[in-house]
N, C-alpha and C positions, 0 to 999 in steps of 0.2 A: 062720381063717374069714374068708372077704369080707364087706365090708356095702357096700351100695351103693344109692341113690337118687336121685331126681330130682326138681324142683318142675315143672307145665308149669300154664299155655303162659308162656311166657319171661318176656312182657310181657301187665301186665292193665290195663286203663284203661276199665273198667267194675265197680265196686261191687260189682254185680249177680250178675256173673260169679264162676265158682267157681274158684277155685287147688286142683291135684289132690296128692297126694304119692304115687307109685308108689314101691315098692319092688321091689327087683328081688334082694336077696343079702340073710343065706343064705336059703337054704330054707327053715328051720324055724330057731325062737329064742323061749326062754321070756325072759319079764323084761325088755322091751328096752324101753329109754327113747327117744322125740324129742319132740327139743325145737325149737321154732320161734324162729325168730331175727330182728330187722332188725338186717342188718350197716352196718358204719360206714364202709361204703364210697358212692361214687356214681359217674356215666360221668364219662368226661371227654371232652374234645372229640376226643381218637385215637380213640375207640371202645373206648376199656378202661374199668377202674376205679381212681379213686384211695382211700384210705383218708383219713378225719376225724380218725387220729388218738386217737377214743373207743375203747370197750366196746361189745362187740355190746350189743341189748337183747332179753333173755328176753321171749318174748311168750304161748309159751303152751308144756305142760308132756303128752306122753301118754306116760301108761304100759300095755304090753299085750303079746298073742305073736302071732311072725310065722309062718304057716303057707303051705304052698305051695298056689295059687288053682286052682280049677277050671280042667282043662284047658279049651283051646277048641274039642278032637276031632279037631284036625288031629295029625299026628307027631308033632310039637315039642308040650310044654307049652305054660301061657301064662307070656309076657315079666314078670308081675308076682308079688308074694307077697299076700295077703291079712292085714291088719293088725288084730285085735281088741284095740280099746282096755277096758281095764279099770278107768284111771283118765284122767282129764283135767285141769290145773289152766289158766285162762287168767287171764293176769295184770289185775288193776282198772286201771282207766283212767279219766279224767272223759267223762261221756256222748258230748261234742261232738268227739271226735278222727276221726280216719277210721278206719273195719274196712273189712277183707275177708272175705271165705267159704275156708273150707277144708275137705275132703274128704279121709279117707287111703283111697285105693283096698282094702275089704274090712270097710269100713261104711258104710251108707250115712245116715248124721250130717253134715250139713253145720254147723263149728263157725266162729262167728264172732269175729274174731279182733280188737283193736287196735293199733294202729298208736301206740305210748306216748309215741313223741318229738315227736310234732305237738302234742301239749297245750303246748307251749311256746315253737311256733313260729309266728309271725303271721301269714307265707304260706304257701301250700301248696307242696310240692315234692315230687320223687320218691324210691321208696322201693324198696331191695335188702332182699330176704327168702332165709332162706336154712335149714337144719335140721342137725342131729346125729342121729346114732346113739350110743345107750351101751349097753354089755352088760357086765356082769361089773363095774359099780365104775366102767369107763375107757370113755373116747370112743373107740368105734372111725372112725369117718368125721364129716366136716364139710363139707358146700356147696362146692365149686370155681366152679360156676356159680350165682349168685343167679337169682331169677327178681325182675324189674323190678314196682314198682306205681307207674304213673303216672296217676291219677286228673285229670279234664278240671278246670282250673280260668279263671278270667276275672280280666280286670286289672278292675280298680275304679276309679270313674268318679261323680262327685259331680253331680247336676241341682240348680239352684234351678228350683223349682215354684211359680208363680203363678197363683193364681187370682183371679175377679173375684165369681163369685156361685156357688152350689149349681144343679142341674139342680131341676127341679120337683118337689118331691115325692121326694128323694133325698137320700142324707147326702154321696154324694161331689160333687166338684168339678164346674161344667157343664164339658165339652169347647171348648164353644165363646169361653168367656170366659179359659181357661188358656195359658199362656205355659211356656215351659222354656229356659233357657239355663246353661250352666256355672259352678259356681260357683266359681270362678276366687280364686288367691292366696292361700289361708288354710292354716293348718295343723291338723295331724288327730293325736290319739292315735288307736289303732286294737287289737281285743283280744276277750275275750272276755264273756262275763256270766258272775259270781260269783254266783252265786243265782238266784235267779226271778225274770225277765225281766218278769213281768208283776207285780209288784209294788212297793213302795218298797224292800224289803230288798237288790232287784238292785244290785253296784254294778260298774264296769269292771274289769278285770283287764285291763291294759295290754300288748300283746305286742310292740307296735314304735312306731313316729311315721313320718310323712312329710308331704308337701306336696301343695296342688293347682294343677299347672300351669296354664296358662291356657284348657285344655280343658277344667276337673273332671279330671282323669284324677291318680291319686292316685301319687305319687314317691317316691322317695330324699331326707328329710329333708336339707338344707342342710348341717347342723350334723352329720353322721353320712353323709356322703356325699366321694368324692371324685372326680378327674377323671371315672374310668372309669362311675362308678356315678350322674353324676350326670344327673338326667334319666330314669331307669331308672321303667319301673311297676311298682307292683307289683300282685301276683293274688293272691286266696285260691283255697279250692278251692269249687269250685262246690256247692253246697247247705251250706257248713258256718255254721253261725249267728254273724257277726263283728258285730263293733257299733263306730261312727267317733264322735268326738268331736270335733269341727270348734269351731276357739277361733283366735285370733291371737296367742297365746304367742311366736314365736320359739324358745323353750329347748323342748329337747327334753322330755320326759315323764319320767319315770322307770317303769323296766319293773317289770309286778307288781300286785297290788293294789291299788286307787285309791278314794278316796272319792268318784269322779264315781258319781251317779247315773244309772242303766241307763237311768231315764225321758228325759234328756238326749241321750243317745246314737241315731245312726240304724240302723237296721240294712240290712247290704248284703242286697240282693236275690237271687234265683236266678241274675239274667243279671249280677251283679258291679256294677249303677248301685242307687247311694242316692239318691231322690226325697225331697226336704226339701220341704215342702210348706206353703205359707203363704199367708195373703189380702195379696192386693193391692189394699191402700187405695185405691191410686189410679184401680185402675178407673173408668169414670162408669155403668157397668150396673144399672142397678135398684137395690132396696134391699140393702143389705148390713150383717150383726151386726157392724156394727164395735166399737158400744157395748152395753153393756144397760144402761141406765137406769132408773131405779126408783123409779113412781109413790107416794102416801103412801095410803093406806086406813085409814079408820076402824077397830077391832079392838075387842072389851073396853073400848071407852071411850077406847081411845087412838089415836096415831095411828103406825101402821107401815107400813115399806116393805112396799111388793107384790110378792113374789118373782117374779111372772111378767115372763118378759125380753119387752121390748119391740126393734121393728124402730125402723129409722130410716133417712132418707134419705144415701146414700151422698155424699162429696164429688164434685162435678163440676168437677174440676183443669183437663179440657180441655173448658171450654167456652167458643167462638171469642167468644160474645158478649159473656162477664165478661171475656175478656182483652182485647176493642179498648175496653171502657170503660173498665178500671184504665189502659188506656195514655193512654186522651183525658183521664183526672184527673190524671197523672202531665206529661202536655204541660205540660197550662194552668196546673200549677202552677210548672212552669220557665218560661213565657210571661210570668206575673208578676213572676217576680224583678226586680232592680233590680242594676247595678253599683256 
């Protein structure tokens, strides 16, 4: 008995997008297992594939019978079988990895699938998928041709964000008073959130290190890098939730769970730039919270601070007038000296 199938389209690099699985051999089959696979291979630069060397990784599990699909009325049947799944198993994975969609031609279930070896990888990269057929106990067929998932991702790019005052009436920063330049020289753990991000319990789960050239643009760690690689950016995949720890350590991180807290960490954006976002003291624009100071009121007979934050007048760093007068005191005081 033949068994025979196909993944299409070759290549998917939309999420969104459904991966089909046609069968095509035999015609009829009770009990037939497939199983989905990423294989441990990748292209290489001839246009082939080389192997990692691993274990495929089991991703998802259906069992069901193949029956021959409604013709399509012409002479010839139709080119495919009709696949009823009767059971499904898909492997757990942590929320944050990448899926895709999957369809077997003869349900119309679209089953979302994970992608298990990304949970442990810090960039995004591409991904060969591939299936078996079993019957009887033994694998009768396995993928010759993978079909490719290469999902869009973005190099990663660090902004220092400065601002001078709030817009009116608004929690975010005015436009008009904001600055942005690269935050240039520092190094970055890089990884994922272990917990709930919006809480204290989040803490890093560390998936690599590297560097910030002198663009922001985020590198090949020093200490973990060599000729070829060095200088290299790198990308995650675009919408996956990663979070940067920017420190000036030198020594690389160690990979894996971190006691850095998640509040510490920035998270990358959709477009791949981390916006750090701070006041700039030194503006001279208006008033700015740089302080809140804390008047005393009477209470119960006593005397306590007043919670209520007070404003205050911002520093005026550049103002021409303070500085020709520190200069004309600084003169006249060398003017007096004596040898």
């Amino acid at each position: 008995m033949k068994f025979h199938g196909r993944l299409g389209p070759g290549r998917l690099t939309d999420a969104g997008q459904v991966l089909e699985l046609r069968l095509h051999a035999p015609a009829r089959a009770a009990g037939l297992t497939i199983k989905i696979w990423e294989m441990d291979t990748f292209p290489d630069e001839q246009g082939g594939t080389t192997s990692e060397g691993s274990e495929d990784d089991l991703l998802a599990t259906f069992t069901g019978d193949l029956e021959t699909a409604p013709g399509s009325g012409g002479a010839r049947g139709a080119e495919w079988r009709a696949f009823t799944v009767t059971d499904v198993v898909i492997e757990e994975a942590k929320p944050d990895v990448a899926r895709f969609k999957l369809r077997i031609l003869g349900t119309d279930t679209v089953y979302e699938i994970p992608i298990l070896s990304e949970a442990d990888e810090a960039e995004g990269d591409d991904y060969e998928l591939g299936f078996s057929i079993e019957h009887g106990g033994a694998e009768q067929f396995r993928t010759r041709t993978p079909a490719l998932v290469a999902l869009p991702r973005d190099p990663v790019r660090v902004l220092d964000v400065r601002f001078g005052d709030h817009a009116d009436g608004a929690a975010e920063p005015d436009p008009d008073t904001t600055t942005e330049a690269p935050l240039a020289l520092r190094y970055v753990a890089f990884g994922r959130c272990e917990g709930e991000p919006d809480t204290l319990t989040g803490k890093l789960d560390v998936l690599g290190n590297g560097h910030l050239d002198q663009h922001g643009y985020l590198v090949v760690h020093p200490a973990e890098s060599d000729d070829a690689a060095a200088g290299e950016v790198k990308q995650v995949r675009r919408g996956r939730p990663m979070y940067l720890y920017v420190h000036d350590d030198d020594a690389p991180f160690e990979l894996g769970p971190s006691t850095i807290p998640i509040a510490l960490c920035d998270r990358v954006g959709d477009d791949g730039v981390v916006r750090r976002t701070a006041l700039d003291r030194s503006h001279p624009s208006g008033t700015h919270l740089l302080e809140q100071p804390r008047g005393r009121a009477e209470r119960d007979g006593r005397l306590r601070f007043d919670p209520a934050p007070q404003e205050v007048e911002g520093p005026r760093r550049h103002d021409p007038e303070r500085a020709r007068a520190a200069f004309a005191r600084l003169a006249a005081r060398l003017r007096g000296r004596t040898r």
